[in-house]
Structure formats: structure tokens, C-alpha cells
GUVEXMAR-152434 format. One record per atom (N, C-alpha, C, O): chain; z, x, y; atom name; residue in one letter. Coordinates in steps of 0.1 Angstrom, whole numbers. Layout:
N
{chain:A | up:Z | east:X | north:Y | name:CA | resn:a}
...
! end
This chain:
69
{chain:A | up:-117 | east:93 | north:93 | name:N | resn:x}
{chain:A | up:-128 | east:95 | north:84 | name:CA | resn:x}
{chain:A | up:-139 | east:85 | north:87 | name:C | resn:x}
{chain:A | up:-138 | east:75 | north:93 | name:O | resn:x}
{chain:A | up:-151 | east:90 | north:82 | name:N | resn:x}
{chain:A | up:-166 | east:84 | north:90 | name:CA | resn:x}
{chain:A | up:-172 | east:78 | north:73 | name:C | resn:x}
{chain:A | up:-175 | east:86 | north:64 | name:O | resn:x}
{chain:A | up:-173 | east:63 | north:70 | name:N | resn:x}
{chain:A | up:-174 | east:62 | north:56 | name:CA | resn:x}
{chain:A | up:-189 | east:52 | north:59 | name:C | resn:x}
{chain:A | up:-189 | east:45 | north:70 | name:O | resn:x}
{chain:A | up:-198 | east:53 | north:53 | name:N | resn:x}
{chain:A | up:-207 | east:47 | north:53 | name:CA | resn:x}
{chain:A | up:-211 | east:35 | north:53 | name:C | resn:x}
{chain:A | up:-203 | east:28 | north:59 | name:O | resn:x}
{chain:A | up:-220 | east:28 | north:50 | name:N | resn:x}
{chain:A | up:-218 | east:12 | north:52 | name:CA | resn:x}
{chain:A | up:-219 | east:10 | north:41 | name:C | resn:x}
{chain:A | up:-211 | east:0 | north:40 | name:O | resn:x}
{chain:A | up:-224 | east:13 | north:29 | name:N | resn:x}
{chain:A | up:-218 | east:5 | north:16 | name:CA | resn:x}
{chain:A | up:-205 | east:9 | north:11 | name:C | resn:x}
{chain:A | up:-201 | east:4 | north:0 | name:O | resn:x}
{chain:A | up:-196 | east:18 | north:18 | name:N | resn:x}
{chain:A | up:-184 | east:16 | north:14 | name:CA | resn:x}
{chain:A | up:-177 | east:5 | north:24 | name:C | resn:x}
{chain:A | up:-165 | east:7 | north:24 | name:O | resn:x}
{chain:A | up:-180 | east:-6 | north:31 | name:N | resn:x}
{chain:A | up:-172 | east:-14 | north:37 | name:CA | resn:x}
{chain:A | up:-166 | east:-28 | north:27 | name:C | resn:x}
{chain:A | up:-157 | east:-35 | north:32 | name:O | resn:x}
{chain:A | up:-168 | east:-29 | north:19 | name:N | resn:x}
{chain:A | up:-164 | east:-38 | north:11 | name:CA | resn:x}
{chain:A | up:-153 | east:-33 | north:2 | name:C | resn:x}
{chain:A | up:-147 | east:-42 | north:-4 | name:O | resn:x}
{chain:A | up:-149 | east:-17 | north:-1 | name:N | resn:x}
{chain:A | up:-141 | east:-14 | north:-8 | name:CA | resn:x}
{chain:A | up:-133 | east:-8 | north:6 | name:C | resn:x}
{chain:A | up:-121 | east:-7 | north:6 | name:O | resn:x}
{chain:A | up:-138 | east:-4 | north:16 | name:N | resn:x}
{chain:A | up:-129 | east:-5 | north:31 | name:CA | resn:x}
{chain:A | up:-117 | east:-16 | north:33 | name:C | resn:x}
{chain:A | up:-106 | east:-15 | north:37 | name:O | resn:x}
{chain:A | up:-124 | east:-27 | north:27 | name:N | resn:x}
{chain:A | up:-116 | east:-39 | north:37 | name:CA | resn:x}
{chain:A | up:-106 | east:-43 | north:22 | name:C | resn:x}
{chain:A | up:-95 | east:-48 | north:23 | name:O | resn:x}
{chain:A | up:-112 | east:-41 | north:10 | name:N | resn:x}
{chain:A | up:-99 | east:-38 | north:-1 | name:CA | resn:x}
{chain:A | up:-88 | east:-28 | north:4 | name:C | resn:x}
{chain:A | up:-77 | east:-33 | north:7 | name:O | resn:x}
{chain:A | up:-89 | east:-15 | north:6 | name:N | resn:x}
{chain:A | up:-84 | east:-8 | north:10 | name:CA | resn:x}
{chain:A | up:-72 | east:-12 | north:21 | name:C | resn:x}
{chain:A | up:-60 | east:-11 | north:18 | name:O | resn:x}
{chain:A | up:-77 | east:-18 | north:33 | name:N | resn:x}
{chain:A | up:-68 | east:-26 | north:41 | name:CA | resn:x}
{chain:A | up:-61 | east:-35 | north:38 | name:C | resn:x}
{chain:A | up:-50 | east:-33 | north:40 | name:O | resn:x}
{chain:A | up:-64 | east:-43 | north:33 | name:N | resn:x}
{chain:A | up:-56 | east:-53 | north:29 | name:CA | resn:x}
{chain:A | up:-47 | east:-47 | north:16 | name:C | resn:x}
{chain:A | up:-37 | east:-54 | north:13 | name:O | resn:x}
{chain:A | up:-50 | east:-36 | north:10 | name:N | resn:x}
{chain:A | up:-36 | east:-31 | north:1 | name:CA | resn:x}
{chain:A | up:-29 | east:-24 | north:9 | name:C | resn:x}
{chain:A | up:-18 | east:-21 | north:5 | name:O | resn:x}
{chain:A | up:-36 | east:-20 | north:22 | name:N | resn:x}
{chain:A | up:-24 | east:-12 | north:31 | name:CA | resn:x}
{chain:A | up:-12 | east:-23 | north:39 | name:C | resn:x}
{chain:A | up:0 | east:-20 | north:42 | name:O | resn:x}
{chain:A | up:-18 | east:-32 | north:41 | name:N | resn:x}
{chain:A | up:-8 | east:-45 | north:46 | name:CA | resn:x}
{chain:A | up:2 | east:-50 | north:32 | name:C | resn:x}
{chain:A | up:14 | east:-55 | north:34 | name:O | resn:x}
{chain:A | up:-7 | east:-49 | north:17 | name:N | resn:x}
{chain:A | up:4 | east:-50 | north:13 | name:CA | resn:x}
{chain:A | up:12 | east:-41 | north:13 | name:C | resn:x}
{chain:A | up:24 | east:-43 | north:14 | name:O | resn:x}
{chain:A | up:9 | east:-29 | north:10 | name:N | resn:x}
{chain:A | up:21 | east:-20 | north:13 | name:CA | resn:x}
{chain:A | up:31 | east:-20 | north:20 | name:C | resn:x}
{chain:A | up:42 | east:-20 | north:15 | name:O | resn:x}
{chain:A | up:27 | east:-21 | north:33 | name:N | resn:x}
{chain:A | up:36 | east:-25 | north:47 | name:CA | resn:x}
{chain:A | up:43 | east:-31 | north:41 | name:C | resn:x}
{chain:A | up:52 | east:-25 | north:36 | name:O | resn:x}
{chain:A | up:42 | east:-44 | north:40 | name:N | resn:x}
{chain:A | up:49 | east:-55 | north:37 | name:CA | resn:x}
{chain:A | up:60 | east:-46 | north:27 | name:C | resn:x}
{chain:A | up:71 | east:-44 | north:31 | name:O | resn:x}
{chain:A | up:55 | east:-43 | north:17 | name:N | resn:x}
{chain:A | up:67 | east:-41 | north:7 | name:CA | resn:x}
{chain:A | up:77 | east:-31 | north:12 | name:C | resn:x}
{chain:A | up:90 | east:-32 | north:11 | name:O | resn:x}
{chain:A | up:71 | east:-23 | north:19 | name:N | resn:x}
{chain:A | up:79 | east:-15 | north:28 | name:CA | resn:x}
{chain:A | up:91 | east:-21 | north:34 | name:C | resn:x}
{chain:A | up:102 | east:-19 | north:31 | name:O | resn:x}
{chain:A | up:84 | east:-29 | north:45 | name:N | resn:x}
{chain:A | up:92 | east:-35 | north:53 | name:CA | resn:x}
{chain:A | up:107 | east:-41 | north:46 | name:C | resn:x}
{chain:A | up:119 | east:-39 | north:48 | name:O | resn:x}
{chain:A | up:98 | east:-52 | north:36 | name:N | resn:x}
{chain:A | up:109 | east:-57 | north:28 | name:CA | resn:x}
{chain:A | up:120 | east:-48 | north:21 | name:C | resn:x}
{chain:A | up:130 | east:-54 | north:17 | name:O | resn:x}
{chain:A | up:118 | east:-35 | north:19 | name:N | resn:x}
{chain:A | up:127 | east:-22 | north:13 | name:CA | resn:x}
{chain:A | up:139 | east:-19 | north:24 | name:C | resn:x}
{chain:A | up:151 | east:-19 | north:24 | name:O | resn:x}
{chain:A | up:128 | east:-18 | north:34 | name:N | resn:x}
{chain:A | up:136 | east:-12 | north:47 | name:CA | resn:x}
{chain:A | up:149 | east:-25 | north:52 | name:C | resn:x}
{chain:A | up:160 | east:-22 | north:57 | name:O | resn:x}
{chain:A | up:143 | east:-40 | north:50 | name:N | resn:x}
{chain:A | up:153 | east:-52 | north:56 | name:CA | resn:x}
{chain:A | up:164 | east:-51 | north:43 | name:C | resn:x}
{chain:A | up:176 | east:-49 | north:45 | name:O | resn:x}
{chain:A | up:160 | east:-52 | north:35 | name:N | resn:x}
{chain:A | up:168 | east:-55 | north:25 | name:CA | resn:x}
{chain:A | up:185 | east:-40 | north:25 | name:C | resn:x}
{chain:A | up:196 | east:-40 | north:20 | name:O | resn:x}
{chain:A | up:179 | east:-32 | north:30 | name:N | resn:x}
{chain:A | up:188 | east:-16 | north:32 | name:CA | resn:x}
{chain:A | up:195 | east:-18 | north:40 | name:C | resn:x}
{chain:A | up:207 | east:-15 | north:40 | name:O | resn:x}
{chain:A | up:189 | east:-24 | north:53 | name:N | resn:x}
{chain:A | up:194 | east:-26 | north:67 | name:CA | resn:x}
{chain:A | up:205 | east:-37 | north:64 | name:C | resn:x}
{chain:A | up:216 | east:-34 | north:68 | name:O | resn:x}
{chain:A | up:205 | east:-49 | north:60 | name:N | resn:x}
{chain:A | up:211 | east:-58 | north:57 | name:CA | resn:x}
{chain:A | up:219 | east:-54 | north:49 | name:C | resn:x}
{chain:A | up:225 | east:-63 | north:45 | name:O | resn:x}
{chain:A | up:223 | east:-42 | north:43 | name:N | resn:x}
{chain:A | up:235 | east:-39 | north:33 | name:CA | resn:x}
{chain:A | up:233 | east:-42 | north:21 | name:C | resn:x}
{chain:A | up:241 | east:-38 | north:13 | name:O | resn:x}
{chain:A | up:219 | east:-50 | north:14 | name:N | resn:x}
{chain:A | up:222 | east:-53 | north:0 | name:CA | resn:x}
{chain:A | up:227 | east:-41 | north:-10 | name:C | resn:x}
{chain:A | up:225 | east:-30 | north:-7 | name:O | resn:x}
{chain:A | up:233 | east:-44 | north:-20 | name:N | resn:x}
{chain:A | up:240 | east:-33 | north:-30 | name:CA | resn:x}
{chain:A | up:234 | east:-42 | north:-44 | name:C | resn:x}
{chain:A | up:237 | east:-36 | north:-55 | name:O | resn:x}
{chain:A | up:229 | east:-52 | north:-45 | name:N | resn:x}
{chain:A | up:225 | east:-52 | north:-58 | name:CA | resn:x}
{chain:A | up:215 | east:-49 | north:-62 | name:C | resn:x}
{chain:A | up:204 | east:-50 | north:-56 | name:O | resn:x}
{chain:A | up:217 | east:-44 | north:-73 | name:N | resn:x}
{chain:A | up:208 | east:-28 | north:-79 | name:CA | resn:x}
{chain:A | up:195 | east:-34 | north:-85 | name:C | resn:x}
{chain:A | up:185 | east:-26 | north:-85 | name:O | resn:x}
{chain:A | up:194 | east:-47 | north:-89 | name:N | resn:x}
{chain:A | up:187 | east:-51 | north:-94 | name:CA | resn:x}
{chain:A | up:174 | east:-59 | north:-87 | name:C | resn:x}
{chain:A | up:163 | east:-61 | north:-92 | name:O | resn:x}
{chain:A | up:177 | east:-62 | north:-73 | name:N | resn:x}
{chain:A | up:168 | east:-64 | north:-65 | name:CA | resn:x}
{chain:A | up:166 | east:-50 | north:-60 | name:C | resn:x}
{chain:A | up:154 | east:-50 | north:-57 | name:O | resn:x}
{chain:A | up:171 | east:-38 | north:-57 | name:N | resn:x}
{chain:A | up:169 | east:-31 | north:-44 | name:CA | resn:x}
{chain:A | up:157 | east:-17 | north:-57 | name:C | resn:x}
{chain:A | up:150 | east:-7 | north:-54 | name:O | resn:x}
{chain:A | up:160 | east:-23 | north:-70 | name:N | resn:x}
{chain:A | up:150 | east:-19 | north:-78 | name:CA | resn:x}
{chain:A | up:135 | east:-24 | north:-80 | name:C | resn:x}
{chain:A | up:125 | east:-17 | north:-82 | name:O | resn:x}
{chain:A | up:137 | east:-39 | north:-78 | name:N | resn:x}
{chain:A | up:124 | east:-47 | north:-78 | name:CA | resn:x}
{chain:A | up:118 | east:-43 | north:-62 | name:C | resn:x}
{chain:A | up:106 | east:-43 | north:-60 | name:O | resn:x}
{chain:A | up:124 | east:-41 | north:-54 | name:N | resn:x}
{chain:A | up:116 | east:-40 | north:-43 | name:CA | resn:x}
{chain:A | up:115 | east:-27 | north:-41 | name:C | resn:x}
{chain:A | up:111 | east:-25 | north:-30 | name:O | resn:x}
{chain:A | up:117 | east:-17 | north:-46 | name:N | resn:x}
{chain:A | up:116 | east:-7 | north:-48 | name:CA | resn:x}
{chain:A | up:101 | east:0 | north:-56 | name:C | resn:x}
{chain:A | up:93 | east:8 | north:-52 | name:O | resn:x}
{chain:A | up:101 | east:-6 | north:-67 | name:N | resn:x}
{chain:A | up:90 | east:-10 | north:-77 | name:CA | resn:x}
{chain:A | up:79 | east:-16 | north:-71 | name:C | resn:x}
{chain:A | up:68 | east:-14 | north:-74 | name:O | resn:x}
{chain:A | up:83 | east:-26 | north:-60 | name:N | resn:x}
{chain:A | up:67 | east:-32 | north:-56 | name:CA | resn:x}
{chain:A | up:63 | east:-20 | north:-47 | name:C | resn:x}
{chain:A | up:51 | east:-17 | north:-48 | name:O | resn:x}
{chain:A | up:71 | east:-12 | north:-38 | name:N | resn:x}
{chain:A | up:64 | east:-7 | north:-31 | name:CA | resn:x}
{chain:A | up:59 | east:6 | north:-36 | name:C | resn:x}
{chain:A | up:49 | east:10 | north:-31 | name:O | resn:x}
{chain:A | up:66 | east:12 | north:-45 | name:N | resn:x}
{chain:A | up:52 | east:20 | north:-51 | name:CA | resn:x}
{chain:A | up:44 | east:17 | north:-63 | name:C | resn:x}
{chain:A | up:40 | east:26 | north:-69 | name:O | resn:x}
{chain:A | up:41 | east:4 | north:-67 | name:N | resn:x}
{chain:A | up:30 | east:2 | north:-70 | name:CA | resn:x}
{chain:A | up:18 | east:-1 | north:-58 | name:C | resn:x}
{chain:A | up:6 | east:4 | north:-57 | name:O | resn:x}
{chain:A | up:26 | east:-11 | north:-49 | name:N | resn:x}
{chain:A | up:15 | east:-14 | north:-38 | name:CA | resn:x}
{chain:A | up:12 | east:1 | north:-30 | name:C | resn:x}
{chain:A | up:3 | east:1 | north:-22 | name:O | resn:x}
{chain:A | up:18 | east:11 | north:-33 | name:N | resn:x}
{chain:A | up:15 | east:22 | north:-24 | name:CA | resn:x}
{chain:A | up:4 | east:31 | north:-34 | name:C | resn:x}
{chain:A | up:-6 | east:38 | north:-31 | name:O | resn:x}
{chain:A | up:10 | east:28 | north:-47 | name:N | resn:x}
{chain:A | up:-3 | east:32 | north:-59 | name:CA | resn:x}
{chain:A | up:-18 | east:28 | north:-62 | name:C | resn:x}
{chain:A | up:-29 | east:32 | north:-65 | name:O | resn:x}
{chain:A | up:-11 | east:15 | north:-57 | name:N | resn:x}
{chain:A | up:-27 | east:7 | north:-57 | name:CA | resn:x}
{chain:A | up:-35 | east:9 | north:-40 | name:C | resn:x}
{chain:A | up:-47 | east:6 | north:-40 | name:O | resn:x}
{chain:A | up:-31 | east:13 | north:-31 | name:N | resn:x}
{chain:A | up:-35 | east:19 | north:-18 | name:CA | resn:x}
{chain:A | up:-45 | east:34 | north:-20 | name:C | resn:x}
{chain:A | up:-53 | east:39 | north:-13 | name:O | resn:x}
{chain:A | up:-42 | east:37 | north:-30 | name:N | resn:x}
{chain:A | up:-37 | east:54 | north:-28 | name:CA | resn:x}
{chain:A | up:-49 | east:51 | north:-38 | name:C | resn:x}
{chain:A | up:-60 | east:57 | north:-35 | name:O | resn:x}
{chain:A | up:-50 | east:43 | north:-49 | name:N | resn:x}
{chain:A | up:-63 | east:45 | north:-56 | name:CA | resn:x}
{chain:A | up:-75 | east:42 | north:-50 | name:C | resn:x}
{chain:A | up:-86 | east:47 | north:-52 | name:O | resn:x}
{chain:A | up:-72 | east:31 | north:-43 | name:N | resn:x}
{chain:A | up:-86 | east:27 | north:-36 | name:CA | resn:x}
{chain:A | up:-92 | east:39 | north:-28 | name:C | resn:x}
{chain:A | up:-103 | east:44 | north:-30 | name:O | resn:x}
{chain:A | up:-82 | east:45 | north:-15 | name:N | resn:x}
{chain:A | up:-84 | east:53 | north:-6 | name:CA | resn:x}
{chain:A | up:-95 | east:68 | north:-18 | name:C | resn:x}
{chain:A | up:-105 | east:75 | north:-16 | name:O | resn:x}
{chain:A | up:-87 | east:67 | north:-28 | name:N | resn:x}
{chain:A | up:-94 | east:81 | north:-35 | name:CA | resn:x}
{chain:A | up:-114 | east:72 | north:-43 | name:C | resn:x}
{chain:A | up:-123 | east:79 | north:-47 | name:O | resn:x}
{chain:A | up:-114 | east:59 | north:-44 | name:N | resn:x}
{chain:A | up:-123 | east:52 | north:-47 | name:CA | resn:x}
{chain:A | up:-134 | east:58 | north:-34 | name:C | resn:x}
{chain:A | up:-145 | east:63 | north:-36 | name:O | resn:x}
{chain:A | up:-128 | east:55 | north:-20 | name:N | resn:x}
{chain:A | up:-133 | east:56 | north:-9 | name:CA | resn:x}
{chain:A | up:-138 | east:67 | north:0 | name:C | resn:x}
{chain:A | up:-141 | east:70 | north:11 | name:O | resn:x}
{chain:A | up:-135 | east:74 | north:-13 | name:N | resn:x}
{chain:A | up:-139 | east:95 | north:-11 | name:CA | resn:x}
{chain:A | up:-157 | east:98 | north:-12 | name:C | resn:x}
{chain:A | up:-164 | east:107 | north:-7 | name:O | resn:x}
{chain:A | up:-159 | east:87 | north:-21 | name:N | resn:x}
{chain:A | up:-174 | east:91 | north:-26 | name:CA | resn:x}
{chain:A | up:-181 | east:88 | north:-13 | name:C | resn:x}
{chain:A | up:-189 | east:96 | north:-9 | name:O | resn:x}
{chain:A | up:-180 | east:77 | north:-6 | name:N | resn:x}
{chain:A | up:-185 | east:73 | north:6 | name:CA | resn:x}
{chain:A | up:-180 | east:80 | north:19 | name:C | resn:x}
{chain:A | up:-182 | east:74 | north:29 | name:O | resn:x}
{chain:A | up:-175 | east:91 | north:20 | name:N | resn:x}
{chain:A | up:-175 | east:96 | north:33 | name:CA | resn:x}
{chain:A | up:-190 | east:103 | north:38 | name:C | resn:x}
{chain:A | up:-200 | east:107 | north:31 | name:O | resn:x}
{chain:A | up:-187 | east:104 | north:51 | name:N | resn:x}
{chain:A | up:-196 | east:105 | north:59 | name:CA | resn:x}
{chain:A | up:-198 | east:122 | north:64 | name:C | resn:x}
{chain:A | up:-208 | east:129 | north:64 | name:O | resn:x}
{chain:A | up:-181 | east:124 | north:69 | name:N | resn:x}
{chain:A | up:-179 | east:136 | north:69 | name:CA | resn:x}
{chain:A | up:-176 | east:149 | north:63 | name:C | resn:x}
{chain:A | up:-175 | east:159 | north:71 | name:O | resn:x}
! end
């Protein structure tokens, strides 16, 4: 997608909630890989990543009004 130049400041929020995403991701995916079974972490990290994927997903729809195409 082709976004304008005054959406670049809500661009580079955008990115950086996508890294956190990642991140929480990642941390979902090591923590599974490594076998953990306690419910109470594999809940917390479960929970960050879809808020961090909520909070991604709002900005991207923030960054609708600025398209180009």
C-alpha cells in the first residue's frame, strides 16, 4: 500500500507495534517449543500477543484514511 506523507508518523507507530508483535509472538512460539505446561504463563504470553496484535491491527485501520491507492 502507497500512504501519503502525513501518514508517516502514524507509519512508524504502526511498525514498531508490528515488532512488538513479533516479539510476543516469538516469545509464544519459544516458550511451546521449550515444553512449558504452566498455564499461567502460557496464558500471559498468550494475552500479550493478542493485545500487541490488537494494538497493530488498530493503528493499520488508523492508517486507512491515508492511503494513496
Amino acid at each position: 500500500m502507497i500512504y501519503g506523507k502525513e501518514a508517516m508518523p502514524l507509519l512508524e507507530r504502526y511498525k514498531a507495534a508490528a515488532e512488538v508483535e513479533a516479539a510476543a509472538i516469538s516469545a509464544l512460539h519459544d516458550a511451546l517449543q521449550r515444553g512449558v505446561k504452566d498455564r499461567d504463563i502460557l496464558d500471559t504470553l498468550t494475552q500479550r500477543m493478542t493485545d500487541a496484535h490488537a494494538a497493530s491491527m488498530d493503528l493499520l485501520a488508523e492508517l486507512q484514511q491515508f492511503r494513496l491507492d
